[in-house]
C-alpha positions as CSV (number, residue, x, y, z in Angstrom):
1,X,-0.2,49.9,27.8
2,X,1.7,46.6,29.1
3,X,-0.5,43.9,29.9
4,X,0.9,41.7,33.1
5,X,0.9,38.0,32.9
6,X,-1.3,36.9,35.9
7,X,0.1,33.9,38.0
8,X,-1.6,30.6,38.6
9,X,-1.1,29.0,41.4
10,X,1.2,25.9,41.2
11,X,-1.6,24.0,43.2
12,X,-4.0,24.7,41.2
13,X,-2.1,24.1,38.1
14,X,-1.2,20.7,39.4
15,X,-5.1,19.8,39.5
16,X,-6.3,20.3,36.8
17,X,-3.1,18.6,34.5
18,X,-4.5,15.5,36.4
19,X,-8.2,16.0,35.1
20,X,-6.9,16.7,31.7
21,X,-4.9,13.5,31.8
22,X,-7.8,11.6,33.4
23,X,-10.2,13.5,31.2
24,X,-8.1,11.9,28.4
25,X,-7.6,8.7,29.1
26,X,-11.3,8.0,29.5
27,X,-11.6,9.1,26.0
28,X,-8.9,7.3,24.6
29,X,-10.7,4.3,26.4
30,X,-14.3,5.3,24.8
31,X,-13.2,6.3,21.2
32,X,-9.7,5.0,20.9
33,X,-8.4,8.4,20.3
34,X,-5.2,9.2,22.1
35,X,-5.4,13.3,22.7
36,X,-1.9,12.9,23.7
37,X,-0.5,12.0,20.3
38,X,-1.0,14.1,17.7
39,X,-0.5,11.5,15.1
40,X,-4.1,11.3,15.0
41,X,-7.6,12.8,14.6
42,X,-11.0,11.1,15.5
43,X,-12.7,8.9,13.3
44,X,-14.9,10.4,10.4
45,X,-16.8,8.6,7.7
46,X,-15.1,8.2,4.3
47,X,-17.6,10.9,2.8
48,X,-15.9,13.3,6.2
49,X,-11.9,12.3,4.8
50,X,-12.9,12.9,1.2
51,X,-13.9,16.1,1.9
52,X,-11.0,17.6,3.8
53,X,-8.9,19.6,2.0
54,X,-5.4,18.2,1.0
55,X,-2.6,20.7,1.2
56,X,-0.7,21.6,-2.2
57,X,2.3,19.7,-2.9
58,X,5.6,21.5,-2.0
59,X,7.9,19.1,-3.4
60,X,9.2,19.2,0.5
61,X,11.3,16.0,0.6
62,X,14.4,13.9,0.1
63,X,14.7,12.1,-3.5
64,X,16.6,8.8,-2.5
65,X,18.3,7.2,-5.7
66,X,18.9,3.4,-6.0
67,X,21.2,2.1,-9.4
68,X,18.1,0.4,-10.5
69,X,14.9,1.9,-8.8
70,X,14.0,5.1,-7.1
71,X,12.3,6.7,-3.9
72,X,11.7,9.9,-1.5
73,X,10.7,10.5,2.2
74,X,9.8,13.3,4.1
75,X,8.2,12.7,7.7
76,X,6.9,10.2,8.5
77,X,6.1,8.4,5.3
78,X,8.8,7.1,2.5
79,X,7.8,6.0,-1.1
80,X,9.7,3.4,-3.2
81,X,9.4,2.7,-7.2
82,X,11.2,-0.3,-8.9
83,X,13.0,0.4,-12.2
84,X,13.0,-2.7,-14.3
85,X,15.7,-3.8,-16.2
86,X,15.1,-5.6,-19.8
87,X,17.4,-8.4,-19.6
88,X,17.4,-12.0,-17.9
89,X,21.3,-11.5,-16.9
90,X,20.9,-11.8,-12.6
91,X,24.3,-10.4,-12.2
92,X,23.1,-7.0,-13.2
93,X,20.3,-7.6,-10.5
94,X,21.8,-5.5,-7.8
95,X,21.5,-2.0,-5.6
96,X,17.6,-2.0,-6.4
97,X,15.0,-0.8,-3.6
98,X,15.6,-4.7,-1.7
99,X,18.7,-3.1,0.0
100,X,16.6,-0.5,1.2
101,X,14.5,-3.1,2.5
102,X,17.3,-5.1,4.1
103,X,18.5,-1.8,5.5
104,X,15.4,-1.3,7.5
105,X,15.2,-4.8,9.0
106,X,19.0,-4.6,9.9
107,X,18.0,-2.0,12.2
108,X,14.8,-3.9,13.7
109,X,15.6,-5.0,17.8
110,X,12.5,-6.8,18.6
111,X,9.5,-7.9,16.6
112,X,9.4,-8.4,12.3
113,X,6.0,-9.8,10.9
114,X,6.0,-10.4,7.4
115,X,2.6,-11.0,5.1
116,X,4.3,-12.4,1.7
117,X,2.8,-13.8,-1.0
118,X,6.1,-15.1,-2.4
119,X,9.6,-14.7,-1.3
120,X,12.6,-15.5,-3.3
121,X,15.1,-12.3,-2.5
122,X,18.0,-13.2,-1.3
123,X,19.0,-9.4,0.1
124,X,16.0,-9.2,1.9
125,X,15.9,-13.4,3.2
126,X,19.4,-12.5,4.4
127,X,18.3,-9.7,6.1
128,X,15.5,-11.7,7.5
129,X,17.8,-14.6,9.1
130,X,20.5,-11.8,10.6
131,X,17.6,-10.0,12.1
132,X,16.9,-13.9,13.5
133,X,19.9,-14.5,14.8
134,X,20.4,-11.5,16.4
135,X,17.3,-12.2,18.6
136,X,14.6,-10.6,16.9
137,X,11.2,-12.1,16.9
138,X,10.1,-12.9,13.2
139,X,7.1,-14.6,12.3
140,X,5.7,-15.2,8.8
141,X,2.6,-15.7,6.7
142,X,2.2,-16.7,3.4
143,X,0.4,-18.7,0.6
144,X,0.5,-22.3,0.1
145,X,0.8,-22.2,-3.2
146,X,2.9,-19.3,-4.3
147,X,5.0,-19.0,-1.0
148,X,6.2,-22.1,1.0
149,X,5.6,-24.9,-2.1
150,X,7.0,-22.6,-4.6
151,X,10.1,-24.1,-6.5
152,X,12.2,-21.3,-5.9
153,X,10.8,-19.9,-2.3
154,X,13.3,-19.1,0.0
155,X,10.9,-19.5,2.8
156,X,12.0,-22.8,3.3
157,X,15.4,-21.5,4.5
158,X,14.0,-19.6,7.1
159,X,12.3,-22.3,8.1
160,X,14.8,-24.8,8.3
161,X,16.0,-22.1,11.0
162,X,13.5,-21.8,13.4
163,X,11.8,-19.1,11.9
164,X,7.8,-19.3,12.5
165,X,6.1,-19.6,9.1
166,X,2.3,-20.7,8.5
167,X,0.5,-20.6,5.1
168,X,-3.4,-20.2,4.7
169,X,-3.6,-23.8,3.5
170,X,-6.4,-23.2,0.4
171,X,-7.0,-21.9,-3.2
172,X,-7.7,-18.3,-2.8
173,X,-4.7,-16.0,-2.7
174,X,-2.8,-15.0,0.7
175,X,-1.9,-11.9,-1.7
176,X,-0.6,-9.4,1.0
177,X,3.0,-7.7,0.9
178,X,3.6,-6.1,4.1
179,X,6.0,-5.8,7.0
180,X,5.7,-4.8,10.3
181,X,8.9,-3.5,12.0
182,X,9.2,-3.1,15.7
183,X,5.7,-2.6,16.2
184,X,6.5,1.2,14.5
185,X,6.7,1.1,10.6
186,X,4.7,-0.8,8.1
187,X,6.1,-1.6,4.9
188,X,2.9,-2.2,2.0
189,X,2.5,-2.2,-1.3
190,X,2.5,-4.1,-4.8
191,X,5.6,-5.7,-4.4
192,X,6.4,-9.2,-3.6
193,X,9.4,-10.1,-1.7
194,X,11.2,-11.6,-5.3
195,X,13.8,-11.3,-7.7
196,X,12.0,-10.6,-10.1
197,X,9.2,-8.1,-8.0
198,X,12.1,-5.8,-7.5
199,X,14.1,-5.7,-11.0
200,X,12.1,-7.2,-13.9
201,X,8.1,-5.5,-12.5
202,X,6.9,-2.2,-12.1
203,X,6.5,-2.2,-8.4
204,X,5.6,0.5,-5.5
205,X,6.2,0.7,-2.2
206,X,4.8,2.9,0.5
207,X,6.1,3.1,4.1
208,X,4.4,4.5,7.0
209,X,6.0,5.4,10.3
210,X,2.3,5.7,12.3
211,X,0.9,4.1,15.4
212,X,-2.6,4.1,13.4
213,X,-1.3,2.2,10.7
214,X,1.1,-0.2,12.4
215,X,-2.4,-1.2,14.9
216,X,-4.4,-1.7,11.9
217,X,-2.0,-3.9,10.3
218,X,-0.7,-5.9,13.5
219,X,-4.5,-6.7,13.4
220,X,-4.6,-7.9,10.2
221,X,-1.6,-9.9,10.8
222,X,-2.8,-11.8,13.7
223,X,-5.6,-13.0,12.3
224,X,-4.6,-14.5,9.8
225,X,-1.4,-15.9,12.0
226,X,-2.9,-16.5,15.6
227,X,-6.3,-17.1,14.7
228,X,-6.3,-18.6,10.9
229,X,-8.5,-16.4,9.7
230,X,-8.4,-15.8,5.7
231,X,-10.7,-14.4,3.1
232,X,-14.2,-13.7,4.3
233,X,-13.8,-15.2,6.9
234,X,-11.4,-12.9,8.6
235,X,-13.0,-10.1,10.7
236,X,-14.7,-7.1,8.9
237,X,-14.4,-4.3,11.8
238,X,-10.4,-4.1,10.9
239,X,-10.4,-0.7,8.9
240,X,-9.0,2.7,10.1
241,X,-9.6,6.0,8.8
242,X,-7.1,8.4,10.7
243,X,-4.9,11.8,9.8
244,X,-1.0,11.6,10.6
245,X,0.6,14.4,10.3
246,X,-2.2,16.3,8.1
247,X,-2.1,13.3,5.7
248,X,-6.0,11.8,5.9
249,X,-5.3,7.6,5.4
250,X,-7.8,4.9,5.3
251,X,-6.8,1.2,5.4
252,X,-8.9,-1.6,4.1
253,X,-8.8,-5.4,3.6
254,X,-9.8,-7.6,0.9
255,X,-12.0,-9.5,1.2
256,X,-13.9,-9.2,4.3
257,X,-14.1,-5.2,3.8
258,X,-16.2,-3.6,0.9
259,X,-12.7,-2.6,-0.9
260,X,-14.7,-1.7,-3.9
261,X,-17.0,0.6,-2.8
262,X,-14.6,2.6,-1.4
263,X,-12.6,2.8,-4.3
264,X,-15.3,3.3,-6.6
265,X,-16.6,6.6,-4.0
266,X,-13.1,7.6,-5.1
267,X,-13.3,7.1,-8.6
268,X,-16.8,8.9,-8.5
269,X,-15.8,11.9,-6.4
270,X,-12.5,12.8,-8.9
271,X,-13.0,16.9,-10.1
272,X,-10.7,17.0,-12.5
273,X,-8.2,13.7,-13.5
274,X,-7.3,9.8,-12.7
275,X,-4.5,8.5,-13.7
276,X,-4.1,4.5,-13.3
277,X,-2.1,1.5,-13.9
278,X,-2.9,-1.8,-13.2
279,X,-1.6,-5.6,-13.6
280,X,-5.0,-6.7,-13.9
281,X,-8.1,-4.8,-14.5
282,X,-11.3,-6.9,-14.9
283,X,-14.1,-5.5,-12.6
284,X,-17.3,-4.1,-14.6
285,X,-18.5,-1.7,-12.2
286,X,-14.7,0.3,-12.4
287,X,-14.5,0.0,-15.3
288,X,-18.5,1.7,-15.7
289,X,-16.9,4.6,-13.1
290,X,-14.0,5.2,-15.3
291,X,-15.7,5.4,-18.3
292,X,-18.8,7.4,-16.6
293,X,-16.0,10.0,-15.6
294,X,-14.7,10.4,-18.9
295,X,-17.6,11.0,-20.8
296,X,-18.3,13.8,-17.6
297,X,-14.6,15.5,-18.8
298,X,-12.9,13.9,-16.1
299,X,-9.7,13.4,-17.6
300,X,-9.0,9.5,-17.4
301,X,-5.6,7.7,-18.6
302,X,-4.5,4.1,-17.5
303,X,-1.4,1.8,-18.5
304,X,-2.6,-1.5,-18.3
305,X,0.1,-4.1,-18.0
306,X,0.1,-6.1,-21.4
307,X,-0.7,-10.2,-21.0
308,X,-4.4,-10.3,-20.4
309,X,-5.3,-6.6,-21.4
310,X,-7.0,-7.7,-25.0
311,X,-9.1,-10.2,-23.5
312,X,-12.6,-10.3,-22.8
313,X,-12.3,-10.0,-19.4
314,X,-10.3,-6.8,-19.1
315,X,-11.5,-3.5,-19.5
316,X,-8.8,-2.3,-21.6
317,X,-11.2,-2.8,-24.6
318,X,-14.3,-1.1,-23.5
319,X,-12.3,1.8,-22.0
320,X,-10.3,2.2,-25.3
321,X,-13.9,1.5,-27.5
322,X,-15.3,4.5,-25.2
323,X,-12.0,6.8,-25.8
324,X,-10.6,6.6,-22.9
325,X,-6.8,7.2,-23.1
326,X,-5.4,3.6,-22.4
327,X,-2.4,1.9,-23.2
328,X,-0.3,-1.6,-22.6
329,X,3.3,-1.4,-20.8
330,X,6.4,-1.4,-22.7
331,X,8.1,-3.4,-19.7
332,X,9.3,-6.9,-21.0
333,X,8.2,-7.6,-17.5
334,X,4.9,-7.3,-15.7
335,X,3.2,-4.1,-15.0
336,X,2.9,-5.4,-11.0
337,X,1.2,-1.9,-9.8
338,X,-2.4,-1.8,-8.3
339,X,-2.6,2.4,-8.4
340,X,-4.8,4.7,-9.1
341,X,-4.4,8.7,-8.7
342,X,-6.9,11.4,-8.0
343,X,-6.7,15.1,-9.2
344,X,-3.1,15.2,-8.4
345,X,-3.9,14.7,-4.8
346,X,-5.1,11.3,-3.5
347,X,-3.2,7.9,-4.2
348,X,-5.2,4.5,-3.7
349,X,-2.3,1.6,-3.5
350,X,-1.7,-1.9,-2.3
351,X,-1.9,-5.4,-3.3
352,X,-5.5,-5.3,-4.4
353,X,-6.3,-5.5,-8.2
354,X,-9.4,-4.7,-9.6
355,X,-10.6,-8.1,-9.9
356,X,-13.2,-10.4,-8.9
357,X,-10.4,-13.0,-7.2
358,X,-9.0,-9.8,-5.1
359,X,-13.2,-8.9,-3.9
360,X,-14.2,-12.2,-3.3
361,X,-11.9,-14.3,-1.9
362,X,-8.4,-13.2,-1.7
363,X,-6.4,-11.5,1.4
364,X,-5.9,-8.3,0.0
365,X,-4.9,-4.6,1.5
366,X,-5.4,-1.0,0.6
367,X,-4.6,2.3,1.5
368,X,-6.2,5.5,0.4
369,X,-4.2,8.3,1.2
370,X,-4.3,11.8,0.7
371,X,-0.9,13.9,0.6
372,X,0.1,15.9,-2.4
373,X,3.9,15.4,-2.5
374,X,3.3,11.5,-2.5
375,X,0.3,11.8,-5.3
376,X,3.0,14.1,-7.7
377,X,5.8,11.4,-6.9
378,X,3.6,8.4,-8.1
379,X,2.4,10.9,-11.3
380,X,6.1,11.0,-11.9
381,X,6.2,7.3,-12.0
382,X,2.3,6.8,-14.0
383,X,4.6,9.2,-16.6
384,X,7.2,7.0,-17.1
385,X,5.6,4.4,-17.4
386,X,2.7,6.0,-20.3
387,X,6.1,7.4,-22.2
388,X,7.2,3.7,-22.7
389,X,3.7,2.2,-23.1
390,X,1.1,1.9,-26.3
391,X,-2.0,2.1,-27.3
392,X,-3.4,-1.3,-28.5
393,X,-4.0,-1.3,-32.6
394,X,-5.9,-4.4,-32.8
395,X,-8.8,-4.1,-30.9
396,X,-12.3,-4.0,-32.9
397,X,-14.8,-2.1,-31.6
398,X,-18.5,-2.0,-32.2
């Protein structure tokens, strides 16, 4: 038996695509959800996102190759890794993740806002002032200390050219690396904007093309550039917890958001293995979780980046004393990454270590983001780095 189609009247039909359109802008006005754009999904506690299932990895995307670094993309979300080169020679400091970098902002027409804790690239300053002259709108915020009154900053360059640069003018840490392109695609990670961040640390990037993300860090940008705000004092309401795509993400600052108690929910909520590696590591109550995990059969490992990890403050030695599987980099560089990675599914990254400075006091963000291919590709790179890296042999334990 064929079924006929019935017809609607075009009348009709007219009506009521104006009270679903009305219908959805009131709610994008009440909830901020725009029904519209299925980039998003409404708002759900972090308890809500941890529970939703994460699809298996399909290994789904494009491996982009760099002479001295690496990355992949698929959608709307690209992932960069540094590959550190042993040697002091800057002439073999070239064709690293920077030009990708300097690729993106040669393409940027309007707006570039920049959060850098230091800045000494030449690719990407260069990049900066042609995207300058060219008409684009760049503004800049740093730290004092470690950006524009650093020996080696280029920051004072762009200056010198007009470009609008303000520093947060105290002793905590303006610690952020991120970029905002064309009000479309934010740049974050662990890596600063240097020489040496891109070919002598262990660095990641993580790129996402998402309205969500790009409003939550504009946000976070003007505050501390329009309004000065910094620290604790900046405005604690500035977190998002959205899906683009089917990828669940939550964005949090440091350190007027409770950073570490969102982590730790993480930490606690792991089924079957973290993996982690970390420039600096000195926060008890992690280091508790970890440890807590571990002696629950979680399977834990960590690479620890080497200067500091033996000291009383880091929890190298108690996580090593408690068998956990821990190890120092073999990079003659620094260990720069602030990652950790949850039963091959959920990857925690940013600028924020697990440290006291980076809780209390520092400007500091983090994203928490569930997607499978991008967990697998930052497993490939906690494996390269454990294949270099060593366990400690001089550490006493009780």
């Amino acid at each position: 038996m064929t079924k006929k189609k019935s017809k609607q009247n075009p009348i009709v039909s007219s009506i009521i695509a104006v009270v679903v359109v009305i219908v959805g802008a009131i709610f994008y006005a009440v909830t901020g959800i725009d029904l519209t754009d299925g980039s998003a999904t409404p708002e759900a506690s972090s308890t809500q996102v941890a529970s939703v299932a994460t699809p298996a990895a399909t290994g789904d995307y494009e491996v982009l190759t760099f002479e001295q670094g690496s990355g992949a993309r698929s959608g709307f979300w690209q992932v960069y890794f540094t590959s550190p080169i042993n040697t002091r020679d800057r002439s073999q400091y070239q064709n690293g993740v920077d030009t990708a970098i300097a690729e993106a902002i040669d393409v940027v027409q309007n707006t570039l806002d920049i959060a850098a804790f230091e800045m000494n690239n030449e690719v990407i300053t260069d990049a900066i002032l042609r995207a300058h002259e060219r008409g684009v709108a760049v503004r800049i915020v740093t730290d004092n200390e470690h950006g524009i009154e650093d020996d080696d900053t280029t920051l004072l360059d762009l200056e010198l050219e007009g470009i609008d640069i303000i520093d947060d003018g105290r002793s905590a840490l303006m610690h952020n690396k991120f970029m905002i392109m064309d009000g479309i695609t934010v740049w974050m990670g662990s890596m600063n904007y240097t020489t040496n961040g891109v070919y002598r640390n262990n660095n990641n990037m993580l790129v996402m093309r998402s309205r969500r993300a790009v409003e939550t860090y504009q946000a976070e940008f003007d505050e501390m550039f329009e309004r000065g705000e910094f620290g604790t004092r900046s405005d604690d309401s500035n977190t998002a917890n959205f899906t683009q795509d089917g990828t669940p993400i939550e964005i949090y600052f440091a350190s007027e958001n409770e950073v570490v108690e969102e982590i730790l929910q993480e930490i606690n909520g792991a089924q079957s293995t973290i993996r982690f590696m970390i420039f600096s590591f000195t926060r008890d109550d992690m280091g508790e979780a970890m440890m807590a995990q571990a002696a629950a059969g979680i399977d834990v490992q960590g690479v620890f980046e080497t200067t500091g990890s033996k000291t009383r403050f880091s929890e190298m030695p108690r996580l090593l004393c408690a068998g956990v599987d821990v190890r120092q980099d073999g990079n003659n560089g620094a260990l720069h990454h602030k990652v950790i990675i949850i039963d091959s599914q959920v990857v925690i990254t940013g600028s924020f270590n697990f440290s006291n400075n980076a809780v209390e006091s520092n400007d500091e963000n983090v994203v928490i983001i569930r997607n499978a291919d991008i967990a697998s590709l930052y497993l490939q790179e906690f494996q390269r780095i454990q294949n270099l890296a060593a366990v400690a042999d001089d550490i006493t334990c009780d």
